[in-house]
CHARMM-style PDB file with segment names, atoms N, HN, CA, C and O in Angstrom:
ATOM      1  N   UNK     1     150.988  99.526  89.951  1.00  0.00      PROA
ATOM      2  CA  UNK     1     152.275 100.182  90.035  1.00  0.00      PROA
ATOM      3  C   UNK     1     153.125  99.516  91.111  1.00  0.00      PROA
ATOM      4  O   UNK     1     152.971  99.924  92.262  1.00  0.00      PROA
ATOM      5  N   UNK     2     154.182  98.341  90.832  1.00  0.00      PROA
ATOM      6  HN  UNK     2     154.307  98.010  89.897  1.00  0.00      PROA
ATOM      7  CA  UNK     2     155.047  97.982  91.624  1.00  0.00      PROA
ATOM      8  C   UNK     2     156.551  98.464  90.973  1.00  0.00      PROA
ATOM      9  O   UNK     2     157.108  98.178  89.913  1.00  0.00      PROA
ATOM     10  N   UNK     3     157.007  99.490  92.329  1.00  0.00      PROA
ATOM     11  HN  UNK     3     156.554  99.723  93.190  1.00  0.00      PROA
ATOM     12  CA  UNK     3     158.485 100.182  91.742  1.00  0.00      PROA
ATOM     13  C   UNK     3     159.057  99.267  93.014  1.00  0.00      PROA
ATOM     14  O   UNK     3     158.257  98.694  93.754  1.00  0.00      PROA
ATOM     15  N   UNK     4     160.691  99.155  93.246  1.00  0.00      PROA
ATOM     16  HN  UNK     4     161.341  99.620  92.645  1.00  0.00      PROA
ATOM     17  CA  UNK     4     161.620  98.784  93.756  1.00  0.00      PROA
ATOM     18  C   UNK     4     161.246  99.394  95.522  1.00  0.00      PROA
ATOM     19  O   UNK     4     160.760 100.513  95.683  1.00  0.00      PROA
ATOM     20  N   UNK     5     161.484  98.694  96.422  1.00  0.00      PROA
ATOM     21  HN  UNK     5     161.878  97.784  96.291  1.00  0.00      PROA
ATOM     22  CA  UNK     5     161.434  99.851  97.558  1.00  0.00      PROA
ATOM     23  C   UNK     5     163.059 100.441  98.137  1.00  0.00      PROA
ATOM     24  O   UNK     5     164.027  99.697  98.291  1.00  0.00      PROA
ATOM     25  N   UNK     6     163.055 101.980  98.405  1.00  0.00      PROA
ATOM     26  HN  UNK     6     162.268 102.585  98.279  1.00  0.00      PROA
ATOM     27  CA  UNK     6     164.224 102.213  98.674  1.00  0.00      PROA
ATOM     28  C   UNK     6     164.183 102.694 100.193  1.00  0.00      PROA
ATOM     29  O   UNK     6     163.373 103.572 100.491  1.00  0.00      PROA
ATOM     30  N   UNK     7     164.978 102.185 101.114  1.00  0.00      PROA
ATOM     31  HN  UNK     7     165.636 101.472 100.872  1.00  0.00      PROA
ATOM     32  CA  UNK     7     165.254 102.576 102.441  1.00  0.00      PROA
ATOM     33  C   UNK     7     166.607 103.085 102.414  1.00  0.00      PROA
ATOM     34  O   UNK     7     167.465 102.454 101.798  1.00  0.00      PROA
ATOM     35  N   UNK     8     166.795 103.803 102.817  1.00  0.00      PROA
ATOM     36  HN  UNK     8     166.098 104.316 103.318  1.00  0.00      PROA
ATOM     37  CA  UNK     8     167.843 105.053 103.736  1.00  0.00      PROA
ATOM     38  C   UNK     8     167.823 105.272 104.762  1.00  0.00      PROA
ATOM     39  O   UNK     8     166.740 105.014 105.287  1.00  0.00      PROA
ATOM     40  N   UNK     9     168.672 105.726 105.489  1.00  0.00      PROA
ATOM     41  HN  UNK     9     169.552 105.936 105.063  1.00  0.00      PROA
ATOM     42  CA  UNK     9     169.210 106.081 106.685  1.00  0.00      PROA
ATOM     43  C   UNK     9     170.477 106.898 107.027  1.00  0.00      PROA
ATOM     44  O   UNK     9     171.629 106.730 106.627  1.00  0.00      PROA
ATOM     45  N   UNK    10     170.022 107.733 107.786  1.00  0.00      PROA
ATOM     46  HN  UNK    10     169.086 107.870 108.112  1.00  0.00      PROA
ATOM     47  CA  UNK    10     170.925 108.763 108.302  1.00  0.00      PROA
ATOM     48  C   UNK    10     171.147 108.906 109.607  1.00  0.00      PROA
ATOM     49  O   UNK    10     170.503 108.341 110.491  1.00  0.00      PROA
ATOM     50  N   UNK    11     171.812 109.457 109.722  1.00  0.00      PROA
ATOM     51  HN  UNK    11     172.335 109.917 109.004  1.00  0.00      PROA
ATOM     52  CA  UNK    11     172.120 109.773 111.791  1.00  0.00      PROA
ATOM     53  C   UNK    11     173.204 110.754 111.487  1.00  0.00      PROA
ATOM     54  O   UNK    11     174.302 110.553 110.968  1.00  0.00      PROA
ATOM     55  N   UNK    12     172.455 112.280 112.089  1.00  0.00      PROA
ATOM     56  HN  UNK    12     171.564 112.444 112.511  1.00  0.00      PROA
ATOM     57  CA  UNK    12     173.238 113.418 112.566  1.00  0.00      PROA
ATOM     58  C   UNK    12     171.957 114.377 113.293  1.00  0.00      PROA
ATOM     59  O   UNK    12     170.737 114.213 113.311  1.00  0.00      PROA
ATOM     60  N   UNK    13     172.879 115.476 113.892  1.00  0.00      PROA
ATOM     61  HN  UNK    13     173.870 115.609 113.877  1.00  0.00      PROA
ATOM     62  CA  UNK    13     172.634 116.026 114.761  1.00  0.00      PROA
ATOM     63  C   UNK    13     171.775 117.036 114.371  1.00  0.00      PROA
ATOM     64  O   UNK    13     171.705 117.320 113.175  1.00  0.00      PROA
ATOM     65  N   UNK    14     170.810 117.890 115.563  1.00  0.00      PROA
ATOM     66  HN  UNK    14     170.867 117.659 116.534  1.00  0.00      PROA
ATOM     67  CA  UNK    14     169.968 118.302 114.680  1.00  0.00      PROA
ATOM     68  C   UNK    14     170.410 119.592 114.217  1.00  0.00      PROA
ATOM     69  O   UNK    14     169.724 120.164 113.370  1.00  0.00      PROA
ATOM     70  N   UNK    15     171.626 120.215 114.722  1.00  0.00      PROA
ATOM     71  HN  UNK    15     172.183 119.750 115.410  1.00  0.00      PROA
ATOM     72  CA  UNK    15     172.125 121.322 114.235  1.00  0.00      PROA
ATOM     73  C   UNK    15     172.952 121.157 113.647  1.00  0.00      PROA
ATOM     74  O   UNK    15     173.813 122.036 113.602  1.00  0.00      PROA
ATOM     75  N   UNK    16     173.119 119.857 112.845  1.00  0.00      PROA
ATOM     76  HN  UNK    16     172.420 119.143 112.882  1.00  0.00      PROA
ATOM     77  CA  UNK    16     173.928 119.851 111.318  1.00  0.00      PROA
ATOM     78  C   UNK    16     172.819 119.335 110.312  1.00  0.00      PROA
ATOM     79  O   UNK    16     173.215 118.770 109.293  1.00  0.00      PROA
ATOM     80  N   UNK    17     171.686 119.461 110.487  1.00  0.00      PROA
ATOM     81  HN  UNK    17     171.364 119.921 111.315  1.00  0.00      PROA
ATOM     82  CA  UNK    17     170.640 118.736 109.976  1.00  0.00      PROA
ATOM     83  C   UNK    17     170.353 119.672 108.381  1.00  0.00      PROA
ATOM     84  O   UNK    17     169.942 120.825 108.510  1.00  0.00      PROA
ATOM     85  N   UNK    18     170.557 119.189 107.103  1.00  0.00      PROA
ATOM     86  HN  UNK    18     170.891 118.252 106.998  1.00  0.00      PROA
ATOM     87  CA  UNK    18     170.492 120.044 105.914  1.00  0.00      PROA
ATOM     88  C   UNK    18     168.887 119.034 104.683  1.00  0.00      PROA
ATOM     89  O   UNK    18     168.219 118.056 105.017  1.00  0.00      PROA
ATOM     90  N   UNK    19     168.859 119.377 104.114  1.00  0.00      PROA
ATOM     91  HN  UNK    19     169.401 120.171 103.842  1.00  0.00      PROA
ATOM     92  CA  UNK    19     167.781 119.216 103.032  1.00  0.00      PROA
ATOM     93  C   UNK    19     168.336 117.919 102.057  1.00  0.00      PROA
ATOM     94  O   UNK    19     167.612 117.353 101.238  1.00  0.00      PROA
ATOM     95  N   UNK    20     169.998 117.507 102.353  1.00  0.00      PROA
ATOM     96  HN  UNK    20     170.586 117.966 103.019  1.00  0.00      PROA
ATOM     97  CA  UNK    20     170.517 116.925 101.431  1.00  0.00      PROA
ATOM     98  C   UNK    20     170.164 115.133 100.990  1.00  0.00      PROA
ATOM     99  O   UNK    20     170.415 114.411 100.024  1.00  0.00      PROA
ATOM    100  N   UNK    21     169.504 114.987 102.217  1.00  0.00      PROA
ATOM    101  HN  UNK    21     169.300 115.573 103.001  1.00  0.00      PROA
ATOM    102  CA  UNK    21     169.430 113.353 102.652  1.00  0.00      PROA
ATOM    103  C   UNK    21     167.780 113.301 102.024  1.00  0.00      PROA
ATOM    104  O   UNK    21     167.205 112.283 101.638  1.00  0.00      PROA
ATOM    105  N   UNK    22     167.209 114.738 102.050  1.00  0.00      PROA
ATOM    106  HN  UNK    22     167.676 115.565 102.364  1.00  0.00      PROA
ATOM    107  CA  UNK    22     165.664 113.861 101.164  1.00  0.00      PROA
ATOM    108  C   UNK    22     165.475 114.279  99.773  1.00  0.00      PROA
ATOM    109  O   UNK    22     164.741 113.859  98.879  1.00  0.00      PROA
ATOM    110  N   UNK    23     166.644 115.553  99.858  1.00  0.00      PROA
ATOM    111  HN  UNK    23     167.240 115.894 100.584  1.00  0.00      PROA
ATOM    112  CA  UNK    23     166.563 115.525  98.424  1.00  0.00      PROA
ATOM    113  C   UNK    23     167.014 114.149  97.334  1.00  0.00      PROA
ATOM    114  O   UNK    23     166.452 113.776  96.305  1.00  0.00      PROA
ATOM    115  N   UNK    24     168.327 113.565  98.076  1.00  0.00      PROA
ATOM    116  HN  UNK    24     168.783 113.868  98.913  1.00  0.00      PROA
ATOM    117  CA  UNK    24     168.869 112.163  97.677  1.00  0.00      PROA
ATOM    118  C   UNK    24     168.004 111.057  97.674  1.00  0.00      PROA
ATOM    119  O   UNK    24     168.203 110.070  96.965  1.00  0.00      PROA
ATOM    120  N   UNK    25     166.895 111.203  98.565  1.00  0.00      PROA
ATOM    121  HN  UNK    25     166.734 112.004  99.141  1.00  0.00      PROA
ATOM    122  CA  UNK    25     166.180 110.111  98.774  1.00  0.00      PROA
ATOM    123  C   UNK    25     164.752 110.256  97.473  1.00  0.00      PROA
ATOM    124  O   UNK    25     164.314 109.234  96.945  1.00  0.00      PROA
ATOM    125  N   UNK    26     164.387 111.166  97.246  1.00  0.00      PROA
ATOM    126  HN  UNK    26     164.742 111.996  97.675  1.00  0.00      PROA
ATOM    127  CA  UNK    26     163.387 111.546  96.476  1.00  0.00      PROA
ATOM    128  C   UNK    26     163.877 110.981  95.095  1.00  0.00      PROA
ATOM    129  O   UNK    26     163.253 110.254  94.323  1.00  0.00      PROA
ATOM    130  N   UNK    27     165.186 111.505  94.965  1.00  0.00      PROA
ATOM    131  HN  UNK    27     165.694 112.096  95.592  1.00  0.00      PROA
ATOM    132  CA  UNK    27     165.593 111.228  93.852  1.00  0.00      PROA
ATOM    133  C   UNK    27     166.131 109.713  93.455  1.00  0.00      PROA
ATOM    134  O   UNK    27     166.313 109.303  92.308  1.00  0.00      PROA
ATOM    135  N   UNK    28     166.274 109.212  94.300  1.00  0.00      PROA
ATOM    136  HN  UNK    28     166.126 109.545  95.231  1.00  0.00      PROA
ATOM    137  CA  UNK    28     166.319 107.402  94.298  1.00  0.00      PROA
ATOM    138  C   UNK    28     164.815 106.962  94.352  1.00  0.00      PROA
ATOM    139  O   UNK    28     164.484 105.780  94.254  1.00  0.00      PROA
ATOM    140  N   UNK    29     163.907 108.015  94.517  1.00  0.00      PROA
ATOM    141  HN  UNK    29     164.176 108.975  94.597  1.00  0.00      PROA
ATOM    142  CA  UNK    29     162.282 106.600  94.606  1.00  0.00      PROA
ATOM    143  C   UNK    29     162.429 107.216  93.435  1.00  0.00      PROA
ATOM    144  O   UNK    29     163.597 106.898  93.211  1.00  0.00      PROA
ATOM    145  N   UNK    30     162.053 107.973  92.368  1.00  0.00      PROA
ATOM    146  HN  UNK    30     161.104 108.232  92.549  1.00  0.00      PROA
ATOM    147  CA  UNK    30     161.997 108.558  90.887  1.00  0.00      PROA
ATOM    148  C   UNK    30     160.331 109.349  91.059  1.00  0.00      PROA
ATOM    149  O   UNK    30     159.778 109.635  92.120  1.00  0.00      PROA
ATOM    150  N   UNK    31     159.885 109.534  89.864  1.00  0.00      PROA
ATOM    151  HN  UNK    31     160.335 109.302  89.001  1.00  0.00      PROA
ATOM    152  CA  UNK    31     158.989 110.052  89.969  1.00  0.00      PROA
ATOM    153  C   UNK    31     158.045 109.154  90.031  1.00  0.00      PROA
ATOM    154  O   UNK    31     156.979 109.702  90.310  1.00  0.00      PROA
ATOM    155  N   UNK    32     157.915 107.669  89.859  1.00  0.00      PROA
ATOM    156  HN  UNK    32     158.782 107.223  89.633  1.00  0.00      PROA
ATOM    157  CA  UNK    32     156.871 106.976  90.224  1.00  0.00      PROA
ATOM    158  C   UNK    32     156.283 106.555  91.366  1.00  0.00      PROA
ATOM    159  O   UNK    32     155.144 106.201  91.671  1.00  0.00      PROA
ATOM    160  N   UNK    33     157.662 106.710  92.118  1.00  0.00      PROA
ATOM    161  HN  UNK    33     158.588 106.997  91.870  1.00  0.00      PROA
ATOM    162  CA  UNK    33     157.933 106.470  93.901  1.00  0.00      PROA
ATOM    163  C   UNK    33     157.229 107.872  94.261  1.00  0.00      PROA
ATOM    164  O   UNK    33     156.314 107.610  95.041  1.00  0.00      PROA
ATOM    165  N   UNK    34     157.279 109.124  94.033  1.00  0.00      PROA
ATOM    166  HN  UNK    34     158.023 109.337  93.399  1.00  0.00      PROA
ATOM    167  CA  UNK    34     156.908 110.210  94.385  1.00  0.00      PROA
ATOM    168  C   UNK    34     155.237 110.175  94.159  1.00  0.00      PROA
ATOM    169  O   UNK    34     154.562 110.519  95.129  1.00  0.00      PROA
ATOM    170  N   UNK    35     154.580 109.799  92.997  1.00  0.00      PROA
ATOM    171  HN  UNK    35     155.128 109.520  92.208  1.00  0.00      PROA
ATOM    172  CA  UNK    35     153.384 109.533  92.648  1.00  0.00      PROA
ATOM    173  C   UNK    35     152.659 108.917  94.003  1.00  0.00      PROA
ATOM    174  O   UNK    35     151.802 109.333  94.783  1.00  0.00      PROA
ATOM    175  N   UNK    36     153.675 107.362  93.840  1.00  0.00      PROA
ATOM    176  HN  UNK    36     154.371 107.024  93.207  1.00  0.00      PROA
ATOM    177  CA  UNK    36     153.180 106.180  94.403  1.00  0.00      PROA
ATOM    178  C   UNK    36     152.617 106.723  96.126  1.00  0.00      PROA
ATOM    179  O   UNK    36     151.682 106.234  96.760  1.00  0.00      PROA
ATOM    180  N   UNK    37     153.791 108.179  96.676  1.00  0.00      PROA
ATOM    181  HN  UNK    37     154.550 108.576  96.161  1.00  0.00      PROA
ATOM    182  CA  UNK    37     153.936 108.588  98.249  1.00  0.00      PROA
ATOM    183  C   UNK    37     152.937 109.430  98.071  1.00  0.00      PROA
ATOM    184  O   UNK    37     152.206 109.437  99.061  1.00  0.00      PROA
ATOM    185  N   UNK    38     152.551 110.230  97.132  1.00  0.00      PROA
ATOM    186  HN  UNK    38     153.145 110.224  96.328  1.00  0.00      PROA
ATOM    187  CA  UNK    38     151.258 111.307  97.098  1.00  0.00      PROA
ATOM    188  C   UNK    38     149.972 110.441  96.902  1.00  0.00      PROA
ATOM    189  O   UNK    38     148.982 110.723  97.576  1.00  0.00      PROA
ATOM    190  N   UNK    39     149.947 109.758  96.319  1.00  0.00      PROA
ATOM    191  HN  UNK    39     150.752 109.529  95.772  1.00  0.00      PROA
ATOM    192  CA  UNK    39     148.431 108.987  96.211  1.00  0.00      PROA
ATOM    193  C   UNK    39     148.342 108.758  97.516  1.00  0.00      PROA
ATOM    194  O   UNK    39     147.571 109.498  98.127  1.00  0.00      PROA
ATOM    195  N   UNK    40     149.275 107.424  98.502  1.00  0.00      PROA
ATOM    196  HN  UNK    40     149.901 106.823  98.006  1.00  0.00      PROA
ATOM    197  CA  UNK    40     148.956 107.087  99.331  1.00  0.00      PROA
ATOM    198  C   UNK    40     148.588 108.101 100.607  1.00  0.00      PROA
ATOM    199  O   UNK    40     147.792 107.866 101.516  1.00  0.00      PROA
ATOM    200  N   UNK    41     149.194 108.992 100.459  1.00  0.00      PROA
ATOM    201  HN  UNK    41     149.841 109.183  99.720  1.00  0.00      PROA
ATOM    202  CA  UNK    41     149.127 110.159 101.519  1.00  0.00      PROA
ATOM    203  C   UNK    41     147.201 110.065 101.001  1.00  0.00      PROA
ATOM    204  O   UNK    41     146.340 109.262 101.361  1.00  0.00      PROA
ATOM    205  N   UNK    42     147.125 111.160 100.125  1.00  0.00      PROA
ATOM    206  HN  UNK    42     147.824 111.812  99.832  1.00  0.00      PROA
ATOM    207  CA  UNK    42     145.583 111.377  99.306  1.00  0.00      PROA
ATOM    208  C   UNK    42     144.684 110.072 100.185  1.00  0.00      PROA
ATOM    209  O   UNK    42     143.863 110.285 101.078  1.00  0.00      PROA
ATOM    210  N   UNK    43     144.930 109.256  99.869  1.00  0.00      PROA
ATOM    211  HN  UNK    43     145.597 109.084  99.145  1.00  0.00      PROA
ATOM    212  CA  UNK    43     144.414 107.802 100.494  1.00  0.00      PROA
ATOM    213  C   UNK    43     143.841 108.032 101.709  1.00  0.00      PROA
ATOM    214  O   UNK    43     142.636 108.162 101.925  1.00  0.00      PROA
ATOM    215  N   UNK    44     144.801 108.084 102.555  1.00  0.00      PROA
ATOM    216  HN  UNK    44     145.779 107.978 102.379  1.00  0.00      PROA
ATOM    217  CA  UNK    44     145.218 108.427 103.788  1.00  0.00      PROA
ATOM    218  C   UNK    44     144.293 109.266 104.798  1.00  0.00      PROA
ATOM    219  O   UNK    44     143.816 109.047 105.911  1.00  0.00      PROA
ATOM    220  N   UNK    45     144.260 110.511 103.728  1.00  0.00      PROA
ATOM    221  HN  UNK    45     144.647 110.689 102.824  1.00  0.00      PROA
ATOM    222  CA  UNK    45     143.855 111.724 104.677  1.00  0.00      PROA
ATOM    223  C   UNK    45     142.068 111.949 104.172  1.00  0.00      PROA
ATOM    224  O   UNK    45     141.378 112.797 104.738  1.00  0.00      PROA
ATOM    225  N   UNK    46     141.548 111.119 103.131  1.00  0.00      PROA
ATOM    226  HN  UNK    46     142.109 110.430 102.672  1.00  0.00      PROA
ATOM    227  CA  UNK    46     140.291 111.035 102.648  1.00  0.00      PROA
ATOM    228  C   UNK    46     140.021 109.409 103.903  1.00  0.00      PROA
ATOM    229  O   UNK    46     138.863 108.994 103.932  1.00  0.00      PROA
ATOM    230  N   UNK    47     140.834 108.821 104.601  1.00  0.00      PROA
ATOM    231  HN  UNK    47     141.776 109.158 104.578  1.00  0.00      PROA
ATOM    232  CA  UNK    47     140.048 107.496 105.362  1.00  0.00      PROA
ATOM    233  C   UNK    47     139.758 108.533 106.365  1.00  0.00      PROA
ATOM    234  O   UNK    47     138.564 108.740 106.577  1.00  0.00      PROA
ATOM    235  N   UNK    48     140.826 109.388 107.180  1.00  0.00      PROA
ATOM    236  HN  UNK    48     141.797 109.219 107.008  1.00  0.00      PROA
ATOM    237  CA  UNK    48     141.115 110.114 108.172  1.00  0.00      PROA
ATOM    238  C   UNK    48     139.565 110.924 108.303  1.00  0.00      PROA
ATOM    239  O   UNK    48     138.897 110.902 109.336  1.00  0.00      PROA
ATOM    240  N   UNK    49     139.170 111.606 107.081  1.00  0.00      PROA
ATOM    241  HN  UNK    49     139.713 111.623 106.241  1.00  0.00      PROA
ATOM    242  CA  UNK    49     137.857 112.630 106.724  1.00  0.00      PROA
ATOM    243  C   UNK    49     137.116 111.647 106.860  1.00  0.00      PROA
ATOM    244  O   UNK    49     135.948 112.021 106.765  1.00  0.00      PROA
ATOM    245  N   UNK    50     137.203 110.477 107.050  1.00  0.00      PROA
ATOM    246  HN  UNK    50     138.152 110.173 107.128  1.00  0.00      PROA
ATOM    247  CA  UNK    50     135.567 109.195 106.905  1.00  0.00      PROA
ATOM    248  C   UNK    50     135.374 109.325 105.723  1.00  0.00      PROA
ATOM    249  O   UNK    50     134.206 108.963 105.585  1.00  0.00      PROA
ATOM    250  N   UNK    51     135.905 109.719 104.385  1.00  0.00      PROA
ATOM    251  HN  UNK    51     136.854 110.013 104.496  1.00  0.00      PROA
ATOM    252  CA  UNK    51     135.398 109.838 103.293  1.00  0.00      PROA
ATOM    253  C   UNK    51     135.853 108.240 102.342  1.00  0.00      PROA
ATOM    254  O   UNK    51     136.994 107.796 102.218  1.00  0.00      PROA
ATOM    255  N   UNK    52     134.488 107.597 101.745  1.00  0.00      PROA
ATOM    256  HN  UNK    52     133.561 107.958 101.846  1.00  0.00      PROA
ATOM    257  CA  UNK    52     135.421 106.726 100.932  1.00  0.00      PROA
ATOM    258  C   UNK    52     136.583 106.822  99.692  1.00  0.00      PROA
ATOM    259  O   UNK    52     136.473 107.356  98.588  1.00  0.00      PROA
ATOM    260  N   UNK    53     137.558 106.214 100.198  1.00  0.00      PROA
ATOM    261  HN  UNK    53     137.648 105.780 101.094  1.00  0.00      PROA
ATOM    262  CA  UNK    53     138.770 106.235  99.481  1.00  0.00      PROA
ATOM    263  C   UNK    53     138.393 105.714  97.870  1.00  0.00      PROA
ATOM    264  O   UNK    53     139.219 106.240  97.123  1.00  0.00      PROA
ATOM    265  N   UNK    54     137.584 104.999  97.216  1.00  0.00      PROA
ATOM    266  HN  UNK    54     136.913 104.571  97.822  1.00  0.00      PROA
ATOM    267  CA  UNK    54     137.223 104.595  95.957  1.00  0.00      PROA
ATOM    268  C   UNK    54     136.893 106.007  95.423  1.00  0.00      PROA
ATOM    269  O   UNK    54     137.768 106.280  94.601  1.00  0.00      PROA
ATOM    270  N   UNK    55     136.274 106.719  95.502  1.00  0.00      PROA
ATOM    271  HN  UNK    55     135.563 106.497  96.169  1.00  0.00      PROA
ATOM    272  CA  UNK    55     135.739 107.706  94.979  1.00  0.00      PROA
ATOM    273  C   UNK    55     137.134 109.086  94.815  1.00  0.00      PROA
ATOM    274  O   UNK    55     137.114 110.105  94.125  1.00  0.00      PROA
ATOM    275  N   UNK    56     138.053 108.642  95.608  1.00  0.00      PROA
ATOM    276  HN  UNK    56     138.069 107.814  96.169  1.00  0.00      PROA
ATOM    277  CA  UNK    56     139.054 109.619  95.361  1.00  0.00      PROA
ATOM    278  C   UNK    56     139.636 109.865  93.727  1.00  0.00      PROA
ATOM    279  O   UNK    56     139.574 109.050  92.807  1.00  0.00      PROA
ATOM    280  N   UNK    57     140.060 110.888  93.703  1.00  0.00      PROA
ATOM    281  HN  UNK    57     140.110 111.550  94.451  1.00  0.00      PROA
ATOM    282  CA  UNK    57     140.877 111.466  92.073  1.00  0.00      PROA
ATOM    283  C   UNK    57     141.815 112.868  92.459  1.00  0.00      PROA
ATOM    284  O   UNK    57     141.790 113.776  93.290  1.00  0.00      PROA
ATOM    285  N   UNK    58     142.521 112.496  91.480  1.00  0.00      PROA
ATOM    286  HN  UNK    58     142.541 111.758  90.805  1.00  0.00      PROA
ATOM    287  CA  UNK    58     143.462 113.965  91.527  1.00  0.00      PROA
ATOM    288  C   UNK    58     142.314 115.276  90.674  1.00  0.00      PROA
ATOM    289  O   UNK    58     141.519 115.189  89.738  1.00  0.00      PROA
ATOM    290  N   UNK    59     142.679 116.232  91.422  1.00  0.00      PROA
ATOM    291  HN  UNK    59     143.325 116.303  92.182  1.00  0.00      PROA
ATOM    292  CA  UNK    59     141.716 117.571  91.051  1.00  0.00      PROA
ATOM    293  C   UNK    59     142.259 117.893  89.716  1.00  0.00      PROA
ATOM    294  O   UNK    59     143.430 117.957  89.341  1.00  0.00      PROA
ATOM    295  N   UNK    60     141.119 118.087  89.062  1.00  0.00      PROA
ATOM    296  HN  UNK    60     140.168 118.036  89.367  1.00  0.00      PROA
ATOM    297  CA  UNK    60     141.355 118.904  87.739  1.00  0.00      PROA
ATOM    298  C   UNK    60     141.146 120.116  87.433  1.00  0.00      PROA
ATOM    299  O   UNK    60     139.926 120.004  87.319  1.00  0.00      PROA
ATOM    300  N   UNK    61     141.387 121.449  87.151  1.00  0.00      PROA
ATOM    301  HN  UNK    61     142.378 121.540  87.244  1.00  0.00      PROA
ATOM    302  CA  UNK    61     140.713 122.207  86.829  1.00  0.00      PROA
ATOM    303  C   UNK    61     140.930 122.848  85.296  1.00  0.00      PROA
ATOM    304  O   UNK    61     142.003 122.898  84.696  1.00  0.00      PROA
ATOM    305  N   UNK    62     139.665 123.314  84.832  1.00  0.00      PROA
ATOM    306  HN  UNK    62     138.793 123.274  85.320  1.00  0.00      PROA
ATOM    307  CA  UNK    62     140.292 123.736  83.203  1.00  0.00      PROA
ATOM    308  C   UNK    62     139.818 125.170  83.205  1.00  0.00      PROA
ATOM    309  O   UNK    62     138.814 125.545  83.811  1.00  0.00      PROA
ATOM    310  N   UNK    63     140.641 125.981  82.454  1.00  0.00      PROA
ATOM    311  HN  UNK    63     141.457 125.677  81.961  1.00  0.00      PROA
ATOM    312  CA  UNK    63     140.717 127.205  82.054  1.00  0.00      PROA
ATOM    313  C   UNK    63     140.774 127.907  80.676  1.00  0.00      PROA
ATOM    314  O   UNK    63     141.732 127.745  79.919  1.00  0.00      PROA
ATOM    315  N   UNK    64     139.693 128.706  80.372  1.00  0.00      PROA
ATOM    316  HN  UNK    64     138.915 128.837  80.987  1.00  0.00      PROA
ATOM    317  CA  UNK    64     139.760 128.884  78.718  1.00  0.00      PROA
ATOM    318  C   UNK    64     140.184 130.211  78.749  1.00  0.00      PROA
ATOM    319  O   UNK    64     139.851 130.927  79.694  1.00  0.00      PROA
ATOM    320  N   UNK    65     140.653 130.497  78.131  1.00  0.00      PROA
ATOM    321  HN  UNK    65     140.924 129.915  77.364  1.00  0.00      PROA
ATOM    322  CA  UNK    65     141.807 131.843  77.509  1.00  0.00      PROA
ATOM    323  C   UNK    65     141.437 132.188  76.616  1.00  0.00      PROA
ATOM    324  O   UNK    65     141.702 131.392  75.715  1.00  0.00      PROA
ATOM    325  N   UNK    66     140.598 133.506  76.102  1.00  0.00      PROA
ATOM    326  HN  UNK    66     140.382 134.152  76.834  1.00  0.00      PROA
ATOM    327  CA  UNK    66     140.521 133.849  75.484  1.00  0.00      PROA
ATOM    328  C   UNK    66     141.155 134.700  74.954  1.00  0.00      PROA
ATOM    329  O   UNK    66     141.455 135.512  75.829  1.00  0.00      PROA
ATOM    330  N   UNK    67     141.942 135.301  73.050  1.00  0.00      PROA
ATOM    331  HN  UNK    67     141.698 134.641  72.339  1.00  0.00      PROA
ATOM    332  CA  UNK    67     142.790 136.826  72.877  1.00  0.00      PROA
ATOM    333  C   UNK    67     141.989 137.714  72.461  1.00  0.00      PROA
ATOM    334  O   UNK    67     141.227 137.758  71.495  1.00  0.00      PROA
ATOM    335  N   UNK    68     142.290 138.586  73.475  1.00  0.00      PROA
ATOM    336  HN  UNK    68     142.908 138.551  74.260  1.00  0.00      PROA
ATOM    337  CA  UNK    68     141.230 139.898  73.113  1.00  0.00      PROA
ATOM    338  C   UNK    68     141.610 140.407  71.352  1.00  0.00      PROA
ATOM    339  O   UNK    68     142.733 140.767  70.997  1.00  0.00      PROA
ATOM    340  N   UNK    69     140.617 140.339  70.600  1.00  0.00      PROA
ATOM    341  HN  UNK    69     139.705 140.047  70.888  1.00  0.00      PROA
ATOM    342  CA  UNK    69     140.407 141.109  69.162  1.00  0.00      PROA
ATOM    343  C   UNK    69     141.106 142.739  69.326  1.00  0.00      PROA
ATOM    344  O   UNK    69     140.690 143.795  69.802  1.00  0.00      PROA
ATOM    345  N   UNK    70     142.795 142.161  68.447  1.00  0.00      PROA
ATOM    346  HN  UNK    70     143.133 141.303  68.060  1.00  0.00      PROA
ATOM    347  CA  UNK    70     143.106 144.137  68.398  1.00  0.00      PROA
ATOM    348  C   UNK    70     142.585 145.003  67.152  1.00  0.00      PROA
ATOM    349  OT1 UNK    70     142.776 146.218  67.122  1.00  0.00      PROA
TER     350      UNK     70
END
């Protein structure tokens, strides 16, 4: 997975400080850039645990639903 890299920058104060600059920024990496920042985090915090990073995966869980007979 090679996406584009996007850098930004802002400068204001911290009591004008709003949500608007990462919402903009999130939305310029796309959702592959968002993937690409959660894996590496995942990465990250499994070296941090001493745990090997090869063995990492996103969690699955499955759920069966059954309809109760009316």
């Amino acid at each position: 997975m090679s996406a584009k890299k996007v850098i930004m920058s802002k400068l204001v104060s911290l009591n004008k400080m709003d949500r608007s600059f990462d919402l903009e920024f999130w939305d310029k990496v796309g959702v592959q850039g968002r993937f690409q920042a959660l894996w590496q985090m995942v990465l990250e915090a499994e070296a941090i645990k001493g745990k090997n990073a090869d063995q990492s995966r996103l969690q699955r869980s499955v759920q069966n639903i059954k309809r109760r007979k009316s």
